[in-house]
C-alpha positions in Angstrom: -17.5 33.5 -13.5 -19.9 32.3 -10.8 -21.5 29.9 -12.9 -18.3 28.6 -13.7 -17.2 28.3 -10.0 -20.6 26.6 -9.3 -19.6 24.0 -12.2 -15.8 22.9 -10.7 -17.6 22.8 -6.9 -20.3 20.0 -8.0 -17.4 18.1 -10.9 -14.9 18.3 -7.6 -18.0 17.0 -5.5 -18.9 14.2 -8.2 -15.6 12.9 -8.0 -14.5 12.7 -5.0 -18.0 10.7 -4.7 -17.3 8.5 -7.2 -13.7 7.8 -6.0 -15.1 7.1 -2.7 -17.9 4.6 -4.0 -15.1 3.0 -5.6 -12.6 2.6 -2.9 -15.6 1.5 -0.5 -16.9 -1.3 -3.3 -13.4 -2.4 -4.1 -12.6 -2.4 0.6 -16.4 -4.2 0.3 -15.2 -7.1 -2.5 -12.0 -8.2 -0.9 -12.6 -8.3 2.8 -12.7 -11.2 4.5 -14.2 -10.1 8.1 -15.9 -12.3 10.5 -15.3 -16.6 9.9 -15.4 -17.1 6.1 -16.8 -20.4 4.4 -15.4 -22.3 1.9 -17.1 -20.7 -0.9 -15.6 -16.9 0.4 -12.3 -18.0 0.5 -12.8 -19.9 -3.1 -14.3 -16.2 -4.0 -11.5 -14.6 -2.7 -8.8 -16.5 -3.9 -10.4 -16.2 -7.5 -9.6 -12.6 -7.0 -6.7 -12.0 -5.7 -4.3 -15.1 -5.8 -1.6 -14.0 -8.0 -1.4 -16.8 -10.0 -5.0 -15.9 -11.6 -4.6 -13.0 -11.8 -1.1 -13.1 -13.8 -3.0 -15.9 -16.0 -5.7 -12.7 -16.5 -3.0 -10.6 -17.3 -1.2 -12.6 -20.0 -5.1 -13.6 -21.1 -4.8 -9.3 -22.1 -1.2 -9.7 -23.2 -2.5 -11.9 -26.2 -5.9 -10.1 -26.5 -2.9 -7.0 -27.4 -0.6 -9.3 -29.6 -3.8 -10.3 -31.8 -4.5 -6.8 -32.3 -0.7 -6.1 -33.6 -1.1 -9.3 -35.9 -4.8 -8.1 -37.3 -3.2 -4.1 -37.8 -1.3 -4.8 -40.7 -4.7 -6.0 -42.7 -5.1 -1.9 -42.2 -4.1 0.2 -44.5 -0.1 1.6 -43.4 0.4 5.2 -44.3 3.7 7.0 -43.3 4.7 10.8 -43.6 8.5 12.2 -44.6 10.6 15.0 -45.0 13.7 16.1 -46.2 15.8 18.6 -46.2 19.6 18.9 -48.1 22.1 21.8 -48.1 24.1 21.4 -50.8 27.6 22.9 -49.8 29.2 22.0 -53.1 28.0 20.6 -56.4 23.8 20.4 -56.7 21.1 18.1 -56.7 21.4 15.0 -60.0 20.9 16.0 -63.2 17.4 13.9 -62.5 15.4 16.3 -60.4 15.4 18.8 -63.6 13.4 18.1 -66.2 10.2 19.7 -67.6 8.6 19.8 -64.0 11.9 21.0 -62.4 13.9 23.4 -62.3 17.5 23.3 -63.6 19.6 22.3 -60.6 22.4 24.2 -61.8 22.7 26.9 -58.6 20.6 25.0 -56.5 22.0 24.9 -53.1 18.3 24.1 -51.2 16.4 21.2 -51.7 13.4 19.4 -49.9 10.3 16.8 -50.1 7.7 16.7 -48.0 5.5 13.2 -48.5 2.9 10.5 -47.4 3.0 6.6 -48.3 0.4 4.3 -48.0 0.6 0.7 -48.5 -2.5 -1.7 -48.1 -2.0 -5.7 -47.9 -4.1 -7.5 -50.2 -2.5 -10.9 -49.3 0.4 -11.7 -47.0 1.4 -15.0 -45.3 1.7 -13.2 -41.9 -1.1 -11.5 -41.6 -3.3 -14.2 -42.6 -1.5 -16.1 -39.9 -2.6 -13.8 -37.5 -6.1 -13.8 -38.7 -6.7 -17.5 -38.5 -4.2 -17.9 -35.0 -6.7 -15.1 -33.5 -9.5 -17.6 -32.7 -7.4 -20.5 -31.0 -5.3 -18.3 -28.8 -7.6 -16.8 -27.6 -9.1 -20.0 -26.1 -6.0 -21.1 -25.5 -5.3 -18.5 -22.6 -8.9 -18.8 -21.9 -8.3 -22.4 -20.8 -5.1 -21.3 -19.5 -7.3 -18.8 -17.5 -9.7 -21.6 -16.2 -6.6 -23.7 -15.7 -5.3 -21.8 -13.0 -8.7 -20.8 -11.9 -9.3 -24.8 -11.1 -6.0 -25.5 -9.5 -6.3 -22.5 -7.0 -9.8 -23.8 -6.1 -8.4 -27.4 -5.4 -5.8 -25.9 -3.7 -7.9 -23.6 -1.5 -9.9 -26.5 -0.5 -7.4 -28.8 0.4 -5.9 -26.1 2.7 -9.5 -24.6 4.5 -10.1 -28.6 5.2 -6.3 -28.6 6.7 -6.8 -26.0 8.9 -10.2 -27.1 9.9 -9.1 -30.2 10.8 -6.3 -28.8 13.1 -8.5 -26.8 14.8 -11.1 -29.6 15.5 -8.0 -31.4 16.8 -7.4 -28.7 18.8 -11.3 -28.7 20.3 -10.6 -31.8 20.9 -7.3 -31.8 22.7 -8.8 -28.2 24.9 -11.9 -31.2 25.9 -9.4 -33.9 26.7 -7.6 -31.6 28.8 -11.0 -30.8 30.7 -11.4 -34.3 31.2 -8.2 -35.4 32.7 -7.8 -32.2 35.1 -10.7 -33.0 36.5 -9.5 -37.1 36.5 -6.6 -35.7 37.9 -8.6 -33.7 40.8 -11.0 -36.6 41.8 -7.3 -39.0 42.0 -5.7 -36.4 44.4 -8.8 -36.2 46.5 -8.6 -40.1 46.7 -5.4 -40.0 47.3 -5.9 -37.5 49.7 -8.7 -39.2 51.6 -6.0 -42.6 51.8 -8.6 -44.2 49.0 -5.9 -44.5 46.5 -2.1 -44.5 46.3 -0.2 -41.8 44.6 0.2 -43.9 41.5 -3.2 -42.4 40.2 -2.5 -39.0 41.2 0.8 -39.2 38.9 -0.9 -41.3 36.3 -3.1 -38.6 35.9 -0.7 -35.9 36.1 1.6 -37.5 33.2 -1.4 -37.9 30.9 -2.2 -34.1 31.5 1.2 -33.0 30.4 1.1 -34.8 27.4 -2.2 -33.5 26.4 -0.4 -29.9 26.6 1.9 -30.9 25.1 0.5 -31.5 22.4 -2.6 -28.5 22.1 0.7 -26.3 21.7 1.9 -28.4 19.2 -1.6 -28.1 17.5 -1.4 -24.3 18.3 1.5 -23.8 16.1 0.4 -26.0 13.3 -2.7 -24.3 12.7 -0.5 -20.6 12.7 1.5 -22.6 10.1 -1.7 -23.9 8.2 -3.4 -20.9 8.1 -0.4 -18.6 6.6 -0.2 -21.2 4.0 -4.3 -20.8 3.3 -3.2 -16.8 3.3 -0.8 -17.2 0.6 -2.7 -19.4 -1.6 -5.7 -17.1 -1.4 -3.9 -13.6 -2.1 -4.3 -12.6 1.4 -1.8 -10.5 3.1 -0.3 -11.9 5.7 -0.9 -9.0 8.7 -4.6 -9.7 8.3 -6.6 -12.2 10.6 -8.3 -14.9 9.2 -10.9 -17.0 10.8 -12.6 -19.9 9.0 -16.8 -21.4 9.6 -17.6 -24.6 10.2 -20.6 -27.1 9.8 -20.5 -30.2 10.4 -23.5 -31.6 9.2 -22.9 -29.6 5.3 -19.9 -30.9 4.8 -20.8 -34.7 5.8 -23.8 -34.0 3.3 -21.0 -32.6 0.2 -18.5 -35.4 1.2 -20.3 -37.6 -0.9 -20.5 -38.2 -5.0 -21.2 -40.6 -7.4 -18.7 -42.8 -8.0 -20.3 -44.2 -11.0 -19.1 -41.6 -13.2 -17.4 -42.8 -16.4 -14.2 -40.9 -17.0 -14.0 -38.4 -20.2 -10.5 -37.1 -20.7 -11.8 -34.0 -22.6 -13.4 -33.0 -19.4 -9.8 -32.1 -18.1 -8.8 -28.6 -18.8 -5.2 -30.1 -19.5 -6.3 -32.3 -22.1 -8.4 -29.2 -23.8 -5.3 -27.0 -23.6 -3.4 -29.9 -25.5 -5.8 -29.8 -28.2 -5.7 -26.1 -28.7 -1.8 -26.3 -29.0 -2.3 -28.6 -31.4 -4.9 -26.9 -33.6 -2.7 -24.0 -33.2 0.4 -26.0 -34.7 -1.5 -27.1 -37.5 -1.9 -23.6 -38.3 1.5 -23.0 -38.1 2.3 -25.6 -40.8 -0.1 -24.6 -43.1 1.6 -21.0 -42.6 5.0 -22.4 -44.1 2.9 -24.9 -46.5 2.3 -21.8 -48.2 4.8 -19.6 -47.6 6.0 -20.1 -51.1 3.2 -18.0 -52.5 4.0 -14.0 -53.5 2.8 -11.0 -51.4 0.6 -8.7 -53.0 0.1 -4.9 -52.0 -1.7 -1.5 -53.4 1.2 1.2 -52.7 0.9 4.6 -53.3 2.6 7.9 -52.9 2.4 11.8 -53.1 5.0 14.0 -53.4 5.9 17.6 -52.7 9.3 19.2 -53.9 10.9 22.3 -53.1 14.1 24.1 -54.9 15.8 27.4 -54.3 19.1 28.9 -54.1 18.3 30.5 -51.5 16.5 29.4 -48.2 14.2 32.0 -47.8 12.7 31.4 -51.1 12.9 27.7 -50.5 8.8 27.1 -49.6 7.5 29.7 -52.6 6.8 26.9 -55.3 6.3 23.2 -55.2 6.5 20.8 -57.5 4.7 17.6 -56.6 4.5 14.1 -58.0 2.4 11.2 -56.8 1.4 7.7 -58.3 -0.5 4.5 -57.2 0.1 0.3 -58.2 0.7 -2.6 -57.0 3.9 -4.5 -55.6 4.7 -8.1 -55.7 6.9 -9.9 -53.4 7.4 -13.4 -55.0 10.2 -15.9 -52.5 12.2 -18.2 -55.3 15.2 -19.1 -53.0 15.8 -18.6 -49.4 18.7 -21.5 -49.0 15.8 -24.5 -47.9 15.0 -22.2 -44.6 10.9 -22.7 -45.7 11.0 -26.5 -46.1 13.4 -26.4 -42.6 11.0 -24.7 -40.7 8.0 -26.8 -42.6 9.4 -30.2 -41.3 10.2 -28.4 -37.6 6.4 -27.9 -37.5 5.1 -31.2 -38.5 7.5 -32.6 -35.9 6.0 -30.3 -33.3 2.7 -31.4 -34.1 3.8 -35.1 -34.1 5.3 -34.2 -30.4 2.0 -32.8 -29.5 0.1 -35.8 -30.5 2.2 -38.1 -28.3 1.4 -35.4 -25.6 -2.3 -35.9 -25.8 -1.8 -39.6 -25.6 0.7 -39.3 -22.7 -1.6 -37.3 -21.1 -4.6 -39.6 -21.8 -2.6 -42.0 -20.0 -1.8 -39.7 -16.9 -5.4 -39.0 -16.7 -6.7 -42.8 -16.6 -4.1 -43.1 -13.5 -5.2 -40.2 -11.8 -8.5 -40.7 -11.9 -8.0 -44.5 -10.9 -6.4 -43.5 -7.8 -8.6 -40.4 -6.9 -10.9 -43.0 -7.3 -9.7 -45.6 -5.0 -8.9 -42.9 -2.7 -11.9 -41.8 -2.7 -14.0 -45.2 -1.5 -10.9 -46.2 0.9 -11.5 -43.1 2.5 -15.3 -42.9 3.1 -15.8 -46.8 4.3 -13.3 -45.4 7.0 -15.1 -42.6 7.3 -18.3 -44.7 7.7 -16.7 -46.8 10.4 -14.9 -44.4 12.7 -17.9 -42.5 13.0 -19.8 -45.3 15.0 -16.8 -45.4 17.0 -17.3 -41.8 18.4 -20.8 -42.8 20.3 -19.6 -45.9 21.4 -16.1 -44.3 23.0 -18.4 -41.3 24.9 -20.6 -44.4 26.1 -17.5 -46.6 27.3 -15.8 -43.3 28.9 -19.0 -41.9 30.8 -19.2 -46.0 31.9 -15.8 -45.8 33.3 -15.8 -42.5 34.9 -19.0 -43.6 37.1 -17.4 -47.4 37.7 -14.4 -45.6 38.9 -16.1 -43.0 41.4 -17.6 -46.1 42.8 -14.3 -47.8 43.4 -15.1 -50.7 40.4 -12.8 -49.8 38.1 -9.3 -48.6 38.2 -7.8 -45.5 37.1 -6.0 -47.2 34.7 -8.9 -48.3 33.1 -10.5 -44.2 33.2 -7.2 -43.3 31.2 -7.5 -46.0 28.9 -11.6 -45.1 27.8 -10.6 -41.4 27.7 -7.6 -42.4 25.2 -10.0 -44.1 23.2 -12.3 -41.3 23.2 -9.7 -38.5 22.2 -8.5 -41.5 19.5 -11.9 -42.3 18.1 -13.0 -38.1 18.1 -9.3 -37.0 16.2 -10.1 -40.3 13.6 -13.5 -39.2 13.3 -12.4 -36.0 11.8 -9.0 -36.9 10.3 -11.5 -39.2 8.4 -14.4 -37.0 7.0 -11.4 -34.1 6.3 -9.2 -36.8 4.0 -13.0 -37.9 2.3 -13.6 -33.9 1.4 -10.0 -33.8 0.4 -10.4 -37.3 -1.6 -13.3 -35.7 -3.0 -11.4 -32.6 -4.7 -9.0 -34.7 -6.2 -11.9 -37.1 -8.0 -13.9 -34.1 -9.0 -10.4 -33.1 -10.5 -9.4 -36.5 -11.9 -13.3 -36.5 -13.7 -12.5 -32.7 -14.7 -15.9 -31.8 -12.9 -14.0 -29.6 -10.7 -15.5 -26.1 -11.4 -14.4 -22.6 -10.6 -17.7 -22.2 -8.3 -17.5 -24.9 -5.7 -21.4 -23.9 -4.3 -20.3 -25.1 -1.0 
């Protein structure tokens, strides 16, 4: 009794251990503390965004309906019984003979049996065995279809909220800027250097620079519980994003020299597969003229007795083994109906693939042009940014000194806020630009590496 005590103490100890491990590894995998990079919330997302994980799910779904189709290659053995009271009259004539017993007073009669049947050729089943390979890479693709779309879509969305947020540094520094503009232009105004003009110039400017850092405030709430829902993150958890500049300037560029292959898209693959698939499926009523062939087999027990108690005390079994031959001669044209239905799917599925050859070209052509438009901007405005804090600093000092007016101040810190939001409007739309080519040249992978 001890030792068996001692035996439930350490299995209860191992696992509540092992439960433990598994809650803390699973907590471990799908937190997001502390400021994520791209390449956690890619992770993340890749996890837990519902969309990949349903396309996981119906991945298993057809993993199971494969299995169904392949079980009837196994052999198929049932079990029956039966039992009859005969209340008036008795069993037929048949069930006597030299095995049986007359079936004159025979009020009790039962069988007790096992079936087997094993498919030798069937046009279903061999359906199932030659659809087996192409659906499962269908929902593979399908898998890696979803897989790429959630990581273009996570992208776009980290880059949107980075971008408000840099907006938002920027506004918080532009603010900085004009209260203290605004505090030298009441202490000239004070002193009788200036009129109030300044002083209420300054004051305006301020205003709309709060204006619009709570405008900025509320897009990136809006932002970032769109980047929540994308990645499979629940919406009562914080989320707070890393940023470096000088990496992502460094990944905003590719090689625009790339020649476009359309079976690089997932899209295109996914069309070939339903095609393949389809060609299957024609074959199947090609041949569905051709017989079934099976090995049945069966074994028997009876039982009679007039009387129930007796019923069990002698048996009388019979068994026997062949074969069984389903030949279709006539089912009203329904074969050649469905034959001609699938050819006309597969003819539909080959306009698809050119369709979507088409659809590709075009994307890619505009990802493309997007792509360039976007970083010569990007190239340009960023001069501007060193040239604006030159001009501004300029200004500022010209305007101490009484050379300049304020009007001139606001106008170089304008330019400066102008030239810093372009700057990184600019390189946010090239990473953006970027997705969408790698997408275009189906180069787009499920691990970004950023």
């Amino acid at each position: 009794m001890k030792k068996n005590k001692y035996l439930v103490f350490f299995i209860s100890i191992a696992l509540t251990l092992t439960l433990h491990s598994t809650t803390w590894s699973q907590t471990v995998a799908d937190s997001v503390n502390g400021p994520v990079s791209l390449k956690q919330c890619v992770e993340f997302a890749l996890r837990n965004q519902p969309a990949v994980r349903q396309a996981s799910i119906d991945e298993q779904i057809n993993e199971k309906d494969i299995r169904i189709g392949l079980s009837a290659w196994l052999p198929q053995i049932t079990g029956s019984g039966i039992y009859n009271y005969y209340f008036k009259g008795t069993p037929q004539a048949g069930a006597s003979g030299a095995n049986f017993p007359a079936s004159s007073g025979i009020r009790n009669l039962s069988t007790l049996g096992l079936q087997a049947s094993q498919v030798i050729y069937n046009n279903d089943v061999l359906l199932a065995a030659k659809t087996a390979k192409y659906s499962r890479q269908y929902y593979k693709q399908n898998t890696l279809s979803s897989q790429i779309n959630v990581v273009s879509d996570v992208s776009k969305a980290f880059f949107d909220v980075l971008l408000s947020q840099k907006q938002l540094n920027i506004t918080n520094e532009d603010i900085t800027r004009l209260q203290r503009s605004l505090k030298d232009a009441y202490n000239r105004y004070q002193a009788g250097v200036s009129d109030k003009t300044d002083y209420k110039q300054a004051t305006i400017s301020l205003n709309n620079s709060l204006a619009t850092r709570k405008q900025t405030e509320e897009a990136i709430k809006s932002k970032t519980a769109y980047l929540k829902q994308i990645m499979g993150i629940s919406a009562s958890k914080d989320l707070s994003l890393a940023y470096d500049s000088t990496r992502y300037e460094q990944a905003a560029v590719i090689d625009t020299n790339q020649q476009l292959d359309v079976n690089n898209r997932i899209e295109y693959r996914l069309l070939q597969t339903s095609k393949v698939l389809q060609n299957v499926n024609v074959n199947y009523y090609r041949y569905g003229f051709l017989p079934s062939l099976s090995a049945v087999g069966s074994y028997n027990r009876a039982y009679f007795s007039h009387d129930f108690s007796d019923l069990y005390n002698q048996a009388y079994p019979t068994g026997y083994a062949g074969l069984t031959l389903s030949l279709p001669i006539f089912q009203g044209t329904k074969r050649l109906q469905n034959l001609s239905k699938a050819k006309l799917q597969v003819e539909r599925t080959d306009l698809d693939l050119e369709n979507s050859k088409n659809t590709i070209n075009t994307e890619y052509v505009q990802a493309l042009a997007s792509y360039k438009s976007n970083y010569t901007s990007y190239q340009l405005i960023r001069q501007n940014v060193d040239l604006a804090k030159d001009v501004y600093k300029v200004v500022s000092l010209q305007y101490r000194e009484g050379v300049k007016t304020y009007l001139d101040v606001i106008v170089s810190q304008s330019d400066l806020r102008t030239a810093e939001l372009n700057y990184y409007n600019a390189l946010f739309q090239l990473l953006s630009s970027k997705i969408d080519l790698q997408k275009a040249l189906g180069t787009l992978g499920v691990d970004t590496n950023q």
